[in-house]
C-alpha positions in Angstrom: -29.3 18.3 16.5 -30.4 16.6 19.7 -30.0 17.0 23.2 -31.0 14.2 25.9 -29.6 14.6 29.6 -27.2 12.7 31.1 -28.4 10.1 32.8 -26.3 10.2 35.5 -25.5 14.0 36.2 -28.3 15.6 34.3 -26.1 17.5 32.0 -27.1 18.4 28.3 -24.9 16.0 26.1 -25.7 16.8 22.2 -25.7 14.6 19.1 -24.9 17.0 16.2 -25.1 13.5 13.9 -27.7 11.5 13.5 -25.0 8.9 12.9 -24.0 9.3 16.2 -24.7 6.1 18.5 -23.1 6.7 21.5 -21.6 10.7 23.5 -19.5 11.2 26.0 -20.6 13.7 28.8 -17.9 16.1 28.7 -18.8 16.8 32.6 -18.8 13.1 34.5 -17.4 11.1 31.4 -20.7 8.6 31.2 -21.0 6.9 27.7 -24.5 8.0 26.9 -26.4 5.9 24.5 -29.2 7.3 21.9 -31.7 4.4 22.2 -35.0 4.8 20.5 -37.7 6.2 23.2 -35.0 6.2 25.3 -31.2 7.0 26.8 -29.3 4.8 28.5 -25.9 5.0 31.0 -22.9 2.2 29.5 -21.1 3.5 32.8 -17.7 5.7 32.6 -15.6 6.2 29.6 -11.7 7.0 30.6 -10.4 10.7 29.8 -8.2 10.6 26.7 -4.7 11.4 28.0 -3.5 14.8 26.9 -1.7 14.0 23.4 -1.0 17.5 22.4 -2.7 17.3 19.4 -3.5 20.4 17.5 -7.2 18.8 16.8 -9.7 19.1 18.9 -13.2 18.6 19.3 -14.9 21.5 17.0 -12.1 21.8 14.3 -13.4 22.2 11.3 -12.0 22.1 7.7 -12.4 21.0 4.1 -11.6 17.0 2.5 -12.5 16.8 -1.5 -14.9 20.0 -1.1 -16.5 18.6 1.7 -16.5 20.8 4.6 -16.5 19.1 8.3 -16.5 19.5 12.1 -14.9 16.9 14.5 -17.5 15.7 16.7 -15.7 12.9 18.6 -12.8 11.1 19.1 -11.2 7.4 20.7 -7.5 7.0 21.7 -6.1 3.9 21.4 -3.2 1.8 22.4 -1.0 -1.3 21.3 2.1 -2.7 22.8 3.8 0.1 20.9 2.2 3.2 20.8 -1.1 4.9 20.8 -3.1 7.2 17.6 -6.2 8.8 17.6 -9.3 8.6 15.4 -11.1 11.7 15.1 -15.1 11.2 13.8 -15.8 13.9 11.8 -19.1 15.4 11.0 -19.4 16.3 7.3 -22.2 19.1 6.0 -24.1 16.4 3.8 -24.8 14.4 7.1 -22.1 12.0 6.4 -19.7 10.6 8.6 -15.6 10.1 8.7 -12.4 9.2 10.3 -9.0 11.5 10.5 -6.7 9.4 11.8 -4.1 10.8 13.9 -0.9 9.1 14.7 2.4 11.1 15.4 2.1 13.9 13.2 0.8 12.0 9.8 -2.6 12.1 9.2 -5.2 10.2 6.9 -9.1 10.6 5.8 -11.2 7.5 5.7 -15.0 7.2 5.2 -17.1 3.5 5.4 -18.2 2.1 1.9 -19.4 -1.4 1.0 -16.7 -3.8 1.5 -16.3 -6.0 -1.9 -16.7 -9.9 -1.2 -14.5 -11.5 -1.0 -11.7 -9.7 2.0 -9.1 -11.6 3.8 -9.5 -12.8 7.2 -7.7 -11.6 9.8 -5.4 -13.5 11.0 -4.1 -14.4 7.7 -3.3 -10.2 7.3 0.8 -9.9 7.2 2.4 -6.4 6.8 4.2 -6.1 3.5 2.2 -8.3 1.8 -0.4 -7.6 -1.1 -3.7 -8.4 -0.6 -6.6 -7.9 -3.7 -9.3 -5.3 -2.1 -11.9 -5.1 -5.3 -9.7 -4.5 -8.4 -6.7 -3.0 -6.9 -4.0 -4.8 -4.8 -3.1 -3.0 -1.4 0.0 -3.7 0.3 -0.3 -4.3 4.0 1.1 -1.3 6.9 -0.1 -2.0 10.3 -1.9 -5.1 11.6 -2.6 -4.7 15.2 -4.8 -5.5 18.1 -5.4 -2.1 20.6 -7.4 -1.2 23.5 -9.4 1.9 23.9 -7.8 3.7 26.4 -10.3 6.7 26.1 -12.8 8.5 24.3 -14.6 12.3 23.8 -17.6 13.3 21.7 -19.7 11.7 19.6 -19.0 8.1 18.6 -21.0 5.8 15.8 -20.6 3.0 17.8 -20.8 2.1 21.0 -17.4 1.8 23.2 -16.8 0.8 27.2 -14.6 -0.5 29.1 -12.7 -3.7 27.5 -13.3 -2.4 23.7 -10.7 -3.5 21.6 -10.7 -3.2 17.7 -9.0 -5.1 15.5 -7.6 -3.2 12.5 -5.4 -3.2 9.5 -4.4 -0.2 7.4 -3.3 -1.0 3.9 -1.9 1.2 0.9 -1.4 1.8 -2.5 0.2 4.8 -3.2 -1.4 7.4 -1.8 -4.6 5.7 -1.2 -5.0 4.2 2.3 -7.5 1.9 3.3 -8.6 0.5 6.6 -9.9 -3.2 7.4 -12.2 -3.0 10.9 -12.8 -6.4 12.1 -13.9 -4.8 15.8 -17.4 -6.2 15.4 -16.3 -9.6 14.0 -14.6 -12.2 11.2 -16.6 -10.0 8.5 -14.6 -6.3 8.1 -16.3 -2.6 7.7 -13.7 -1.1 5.0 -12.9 2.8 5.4 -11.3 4.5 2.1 -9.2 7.6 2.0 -6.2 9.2 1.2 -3.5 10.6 3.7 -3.4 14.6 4.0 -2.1 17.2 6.2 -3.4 20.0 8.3 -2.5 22.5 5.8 -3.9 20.6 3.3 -7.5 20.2 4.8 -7.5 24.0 6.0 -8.5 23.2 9.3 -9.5 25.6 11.4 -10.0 25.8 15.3 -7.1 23.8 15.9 -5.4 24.3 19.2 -2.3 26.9 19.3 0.3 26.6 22.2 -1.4 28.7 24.7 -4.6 26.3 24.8 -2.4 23.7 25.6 -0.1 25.1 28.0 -3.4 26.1 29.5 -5.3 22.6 29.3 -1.8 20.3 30.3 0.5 22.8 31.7 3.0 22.2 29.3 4.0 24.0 25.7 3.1 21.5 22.5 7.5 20.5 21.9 8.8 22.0 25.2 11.3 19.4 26.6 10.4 18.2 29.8 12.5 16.6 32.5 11.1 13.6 34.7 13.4 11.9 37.2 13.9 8.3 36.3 12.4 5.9 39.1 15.5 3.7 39.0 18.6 5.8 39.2 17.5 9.3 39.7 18.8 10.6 36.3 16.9 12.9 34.7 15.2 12.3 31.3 13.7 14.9 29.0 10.8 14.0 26.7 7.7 15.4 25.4 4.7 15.1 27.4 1.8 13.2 25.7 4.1 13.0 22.3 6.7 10.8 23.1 5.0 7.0 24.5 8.6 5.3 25.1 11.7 7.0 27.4 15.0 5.2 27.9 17.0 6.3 30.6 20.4 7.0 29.3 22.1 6.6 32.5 20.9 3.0 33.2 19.1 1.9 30.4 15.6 1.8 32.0 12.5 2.1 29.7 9.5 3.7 31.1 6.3 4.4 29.3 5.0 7.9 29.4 1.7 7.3 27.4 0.5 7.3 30.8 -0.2 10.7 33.2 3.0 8.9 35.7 5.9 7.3 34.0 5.9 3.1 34.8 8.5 1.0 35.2 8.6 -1.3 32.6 12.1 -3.1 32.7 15.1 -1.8 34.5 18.4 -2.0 32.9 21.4 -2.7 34.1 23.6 0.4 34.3 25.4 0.8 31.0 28.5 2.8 30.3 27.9 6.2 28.2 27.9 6.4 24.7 29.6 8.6 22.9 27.4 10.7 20.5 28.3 13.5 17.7 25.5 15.1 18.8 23.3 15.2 22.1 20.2 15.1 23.1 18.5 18.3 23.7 20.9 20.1 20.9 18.6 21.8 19.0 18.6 22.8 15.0 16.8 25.2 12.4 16.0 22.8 9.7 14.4 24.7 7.1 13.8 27.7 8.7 11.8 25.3 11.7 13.0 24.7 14.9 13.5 21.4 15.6 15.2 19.3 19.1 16.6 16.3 19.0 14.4 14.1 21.9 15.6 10.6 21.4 18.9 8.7 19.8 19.1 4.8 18.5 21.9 2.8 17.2 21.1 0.4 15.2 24.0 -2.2 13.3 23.1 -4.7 10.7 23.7 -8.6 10.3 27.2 -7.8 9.1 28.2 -5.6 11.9 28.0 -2.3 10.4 26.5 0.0 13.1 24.9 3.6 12.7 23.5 6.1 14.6 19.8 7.6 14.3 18.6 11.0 16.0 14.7 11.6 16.4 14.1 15.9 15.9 10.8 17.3 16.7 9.4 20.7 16.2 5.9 22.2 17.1 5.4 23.0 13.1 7.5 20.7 11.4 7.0 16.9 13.6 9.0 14.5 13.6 12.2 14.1 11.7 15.1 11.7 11.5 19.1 12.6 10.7 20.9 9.7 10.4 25.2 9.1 10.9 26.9 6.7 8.8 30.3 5.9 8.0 29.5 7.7 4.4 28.3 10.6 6.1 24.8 11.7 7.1 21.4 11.7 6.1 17.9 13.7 6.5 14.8 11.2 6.5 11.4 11.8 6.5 8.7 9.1 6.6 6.3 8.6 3.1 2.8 8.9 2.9 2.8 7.9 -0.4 4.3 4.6 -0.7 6.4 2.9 -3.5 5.7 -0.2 -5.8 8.2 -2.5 -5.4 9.2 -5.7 -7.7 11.8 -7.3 -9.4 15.1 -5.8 -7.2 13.4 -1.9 -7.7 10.8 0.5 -5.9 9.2 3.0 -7.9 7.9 6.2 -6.6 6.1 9.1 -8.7 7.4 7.3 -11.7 11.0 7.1 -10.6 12.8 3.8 -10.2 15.4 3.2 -7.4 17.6 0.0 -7.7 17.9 -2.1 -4.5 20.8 -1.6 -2.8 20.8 -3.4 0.6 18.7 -6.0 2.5 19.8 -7.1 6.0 18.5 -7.0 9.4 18.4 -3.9 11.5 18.9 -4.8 15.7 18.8 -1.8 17.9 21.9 -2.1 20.1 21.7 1.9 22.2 18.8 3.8 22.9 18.5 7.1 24.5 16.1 9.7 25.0 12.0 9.3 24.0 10.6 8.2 20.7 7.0 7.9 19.3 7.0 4.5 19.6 8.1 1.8 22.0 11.6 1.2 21.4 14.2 -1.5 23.3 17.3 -2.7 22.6 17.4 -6.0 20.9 14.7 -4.9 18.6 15.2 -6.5 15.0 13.8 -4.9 12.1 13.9 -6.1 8.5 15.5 -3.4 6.1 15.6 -2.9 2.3 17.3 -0.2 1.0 16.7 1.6 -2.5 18.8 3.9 -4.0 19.1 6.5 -7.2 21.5 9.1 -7.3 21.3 11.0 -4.0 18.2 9.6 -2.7 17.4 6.7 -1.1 14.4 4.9 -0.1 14.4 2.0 2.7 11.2 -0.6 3.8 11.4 -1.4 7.5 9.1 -3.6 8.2 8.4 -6.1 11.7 5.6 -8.0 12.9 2.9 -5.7 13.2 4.1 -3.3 10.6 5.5 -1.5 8.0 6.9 2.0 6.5 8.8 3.7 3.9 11.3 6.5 4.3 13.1 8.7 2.1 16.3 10.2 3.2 18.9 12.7 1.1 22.5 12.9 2.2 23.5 16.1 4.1 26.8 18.1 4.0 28.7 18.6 6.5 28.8 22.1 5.9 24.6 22.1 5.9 24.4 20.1 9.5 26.9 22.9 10.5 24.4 25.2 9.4 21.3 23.7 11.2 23.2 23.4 14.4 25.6 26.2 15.1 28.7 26.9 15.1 29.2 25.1 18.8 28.2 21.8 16.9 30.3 22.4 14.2 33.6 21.3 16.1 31.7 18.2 17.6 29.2 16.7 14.3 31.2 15.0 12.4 31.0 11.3 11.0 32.4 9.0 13.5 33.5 6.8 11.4 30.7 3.7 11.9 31.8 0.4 9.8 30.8 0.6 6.3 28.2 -1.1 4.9 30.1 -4.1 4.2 31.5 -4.3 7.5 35.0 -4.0 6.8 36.8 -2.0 8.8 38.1 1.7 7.9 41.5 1.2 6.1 41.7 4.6 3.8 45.1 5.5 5.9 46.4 2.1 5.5 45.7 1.5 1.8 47.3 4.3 0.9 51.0 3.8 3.1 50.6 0.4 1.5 50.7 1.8 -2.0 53.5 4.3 -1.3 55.6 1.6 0.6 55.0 -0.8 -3.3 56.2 2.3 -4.8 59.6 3.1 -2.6 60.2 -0.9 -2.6 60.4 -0.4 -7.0 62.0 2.9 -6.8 64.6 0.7 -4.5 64.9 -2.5 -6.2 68.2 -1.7 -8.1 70.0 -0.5 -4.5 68.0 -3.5 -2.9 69.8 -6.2 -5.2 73.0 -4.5 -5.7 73.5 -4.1 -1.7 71.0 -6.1 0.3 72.5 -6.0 3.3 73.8 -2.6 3.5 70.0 -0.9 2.1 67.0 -3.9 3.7 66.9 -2.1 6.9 66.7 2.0 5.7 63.6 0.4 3.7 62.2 -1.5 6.7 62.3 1.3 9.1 61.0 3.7 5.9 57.8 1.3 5.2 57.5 1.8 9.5 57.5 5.3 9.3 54.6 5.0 6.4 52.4 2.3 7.7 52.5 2.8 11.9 50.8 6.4 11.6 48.3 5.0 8.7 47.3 2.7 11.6 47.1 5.2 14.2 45.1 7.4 12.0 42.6 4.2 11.1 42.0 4.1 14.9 41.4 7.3 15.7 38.4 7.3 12.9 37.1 4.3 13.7 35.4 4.0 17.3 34.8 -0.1 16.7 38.9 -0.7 16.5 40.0 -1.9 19.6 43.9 -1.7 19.2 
């Protein structure tokens, strides 16, 4: 270990790694450089903004029967969000990367990058792309700014730092492509994990960060919206993106006070099954729903999506169709698809939809920016109950697995108050033809009166054609009553 003061307070600053290029005095924030025969001030480094990550400088745990200890750490931010990357100190001297990005985590350490890589511009998500022997399918692709930094870093960072990265998968596996120092990449190679998984210990618990940013990790917080007054709960350092629900204006709350991004125009209210704030036990987890999208594809068919998050179980998706509703959770471990199937842990699912997704509502916060008129590509895989969908967009792409849920079940999670209220609305199926159940069948019983009737109907036309009129009335007009009243798109 080594300790050099800092050059501009005098403090003790320590490198722990002799990795370590660059530390960030922990009393006036100068990025201190370990130059040889000397130290040098590369001015301020911004104070990371208060993420309510469980990790913090210090944790420790076990990758592969590796023990480590976080010694530093860099925020960064894109157009859509913000992650962390945690450097990790490891016993045998060598160095890692724990990425951190809304509750899913991955393990990456440098190796030798095999000739020859793909440049990166010509870096697509969704596409595969030969890294040695293997082929890796393309996640994120994306430009971001270093918004601030703690620790010890390998490299040095300042003001106007901007890395260039791309995060590819196969499987499980995850790689990352760095081409922050130029055309030629440094590849990292790992695996994503979880907490639990590493053991970590010394993470932060909810009184060290009440204590540190005055706010419980998944507390709801309420901030008045700067163009109508409304008030808007979201999670503090969790959430990036808030959309008023009153007017429609989106603010970003990735910084310490909310800005202004776009103000909407005031929108009429739209009718949910269930609200934000309502708040489930999902497994035996308590979970709140902070944010809620609808989304309707190129056909018309429109759904509604509800982001739930809970201090010990993240983030979670239900989703409300017409054929009921659905529990999805995003996949670390991605499927191989070909051929019209994806195939995950050795189990095909046939392809069932493709379309695009365009948000149309949105409500609430959500880990991500989020705005309507957002258009997502969507394939949809399916095998018995289960279903996998690929959304991907410019800049990225993910998988999700989602399992339908009772009615009963939801009614479970949420009460009995919400049992009265969650029920499926009724969204166009996924055709986009209307709901006609009601209709089809006074249709079928009319066909069957008009047979039971043809004998009167020929032998006395006159006297019987208006009883059957005013009978196949009776039948159908209610059918369509009952149509409308399941279906919130019919206008009549």
């Amino acid at each position: 270990m080594l300790t050099v003061n800092c050059p501009s307070c005098g403090a003790g600053v320590r490198f722990r790694s002799h990795a370590s290029v660059m530390a960030v005095c922990e009393f006036c924030r100068t990025a201190v450089l370990k130059d040889p025969g000397a130290v040098r001030d590369l001015g301020k480094v911004a104070e990371v903004l208060e993420d309510y990550s469980p990790i913090q400088l210090g944790t420790s745990g076990t990758w592969g029967k590796k023990p480590f200890t976080v010694v530093g750490r860099l925020q960064l931010r894109y157009d859509a969000g913000m992650w962390n990357e945690w450097h990790l100190l490891f016993d045998d001297g060598k160095s890692g990367w724990l990425g951190d990005a809304s509750g899913q985590y991955t393990i990456t350490t440098a190796r030798e990058a095999p000739a020859p890589l793909p440049a990166f511009e010509t870096l697509r998500p969704g596409l595969e792309y030969a890294i040695g022997k293997e082929r890796y399918i393309a996640g994120d692709v994306r430009t971001a700014d270093c918004v601030g930094g703690q620790g010890e870093l390998p490299f040095a960072v300042g003001a106007g730092w901007q890395a260039r990265v791309a995060d590819l998968r196969l499987g499980p596996a995850f790689i990352t492509l760095d081409y922050s120092d130029g055309a030629l990449p440094q590849l990292y190679t790992g695996v994503s994990v979880t907490l639990e998984g590493l053991n970590c210990q010394l993470l932060r618990d909810e009184d060290a960060i009440r204590q540190s940013a005055g706010h419980y990790r998944g507390k709801l917080t309420t901030l008045a919206c700067p163009s109508c007054g409304s008030p808007i709960q979201y999670l503090p350092g969790l959430t990036t993106m808030l959309v008023c629900r009153a007017c429609s204006t989106q603010l970003d709350a990735s910084s310490p006070q909310a800005e202004v991004l776009r103000a909407g125009e005031r929108v009429s209210k739209v009718p949910t099954t269930l609200e934000l704030g309502a708040q489930g036990r999902l497994g035996n987890k308590k979970q709140t729903i902070i944010g809620i999208m609808r989304r309707v594809d190129d056909e018309g068919s429109a759904w509604t999506e509800y982001l739930l998050y809970g201090p010990r179980a993240g983030f979670t998706w239900l989703v409300e169709t017409s054929e009921g509703w659905f529990k999805s959770v995003v996949l670390d471990d991605w499927p191989r698809a070909s051929n019209g199937a994806a195939r995950l842990n050795s189990v095909e699912y046939k392809k069932l939809y493709e379309y695009d997704a365009t948000v149309t509502f949105a409500a609430g916060a959500f880990n991500w920016r989020v705005r309507a008129g957002d258009v997502t590509h969507v394939v949809e895989y399916e095998r018995g109950p289960a279903q996998l969908a690929a959304e991907r967009t410019a800049t990225e792409l993910t998988w999700s697995k989602s399992h339908a849920v009772a009615q009963d079940q939801l009614n479970t999670w949420f009460g009995k108050p919400a049992a009265g209220t969650v029920k499926a609305r009724g969204m166009p199926p996924k055709a986009g033809v209307k709901l006609t159940r009601y209709r089809d069948t006074a249709r079928w019983l009319i066909i069957i009166m008009v047979i039971c009737n043809a004998i009167p109907l020929l032998a006395n036309f006159g006297g019987t054609f208006l009883y059957s009129v005013l009978g196949g009335a009776a039948l159908y007009l209610p059918a369509m009553m009952l149509d409308s009243m399941n279906d919130p798109t019919d206008k009549r």
